[in-house]
N, C-alpha and C positions, 0 to 999 in steps of 0.2 A: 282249440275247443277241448282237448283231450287233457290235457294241464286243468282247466277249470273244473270236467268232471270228475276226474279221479284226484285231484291233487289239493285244490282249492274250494272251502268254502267260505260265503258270506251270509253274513247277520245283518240285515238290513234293518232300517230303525222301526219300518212299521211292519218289521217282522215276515214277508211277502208270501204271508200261509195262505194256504188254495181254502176260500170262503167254505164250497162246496165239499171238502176233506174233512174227514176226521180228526184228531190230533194224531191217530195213528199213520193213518193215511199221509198224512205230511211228513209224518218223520220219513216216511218210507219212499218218497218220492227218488229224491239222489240214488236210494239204493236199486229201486226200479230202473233208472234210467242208467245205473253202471249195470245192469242184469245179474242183479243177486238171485239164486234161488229164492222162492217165496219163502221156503221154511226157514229158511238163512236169515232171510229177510224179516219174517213176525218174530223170531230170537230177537236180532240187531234190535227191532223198533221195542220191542218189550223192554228188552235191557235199559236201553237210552231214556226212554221213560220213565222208569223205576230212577235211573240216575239223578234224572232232574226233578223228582219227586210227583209225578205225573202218572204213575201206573194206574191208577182210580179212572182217569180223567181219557184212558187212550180212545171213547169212542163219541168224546163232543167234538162238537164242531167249532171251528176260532170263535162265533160271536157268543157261544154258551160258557168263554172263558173270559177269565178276570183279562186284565192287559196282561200284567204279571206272568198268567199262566199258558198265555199265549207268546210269552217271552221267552219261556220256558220250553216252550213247544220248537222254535226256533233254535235254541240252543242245544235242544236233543236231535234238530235236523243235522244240525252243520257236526255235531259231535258221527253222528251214526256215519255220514258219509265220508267227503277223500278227508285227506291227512291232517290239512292245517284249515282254520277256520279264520278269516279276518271280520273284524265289526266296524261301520264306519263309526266317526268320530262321538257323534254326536249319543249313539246308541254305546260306545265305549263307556261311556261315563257310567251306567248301570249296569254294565257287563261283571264288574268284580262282585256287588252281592249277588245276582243272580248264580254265576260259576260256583260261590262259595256254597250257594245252598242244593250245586248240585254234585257236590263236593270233588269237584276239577280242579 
């Protein structure tokens, strides 16, 4: 379990963003659950956001977002938290424009 939370994350295809979260809130999830300081933590999520071009966007909720930007929102999870990110297959196929437009 300790390998999964610090080491590994996953991009799942329907993105597995907590309904009731913010887009902030979600990024910040992994980093809560490895016990980041809070301040540490609103840095991490701000930054990750800005990265995937989401800084506007950090206090809707997944259904107030396009799919896109809810893709988006996922890819600034698995970025903020552990080391390496994997995406299943089928979610792969759209992973390279996404990454590109958040310039990873």
């Amino acid at each position: 379990m300790r390998l999964r939370r610090e080491t590994v994350a996953y991009i799942f295809q329907s993105f597995g963003l907590l309904p009731v979260l913010s887009a902030a809130e979600n990024v910040g999830v992994p980093l809560r659950i490895a016990g980041m300081a809070p301040r540490e933590r609103e840095e991490r999520v701000a930054l990750m956001l800005s990265t995937v071009g989401l800084a506007g966007h950090a206090g809707q909720r997944p259904g107030e977002l396009s799919g896109g930007q809810q893709q988006r929102v996922a890819i600034a999870r698995a970025l903020a938290g552990p080391s390496h990110s994997r995406a299943n297959a089928p979610w792969s196929l759209r992973a390279p424009q996404a990454l590109r437009h958040a310039g990873v």
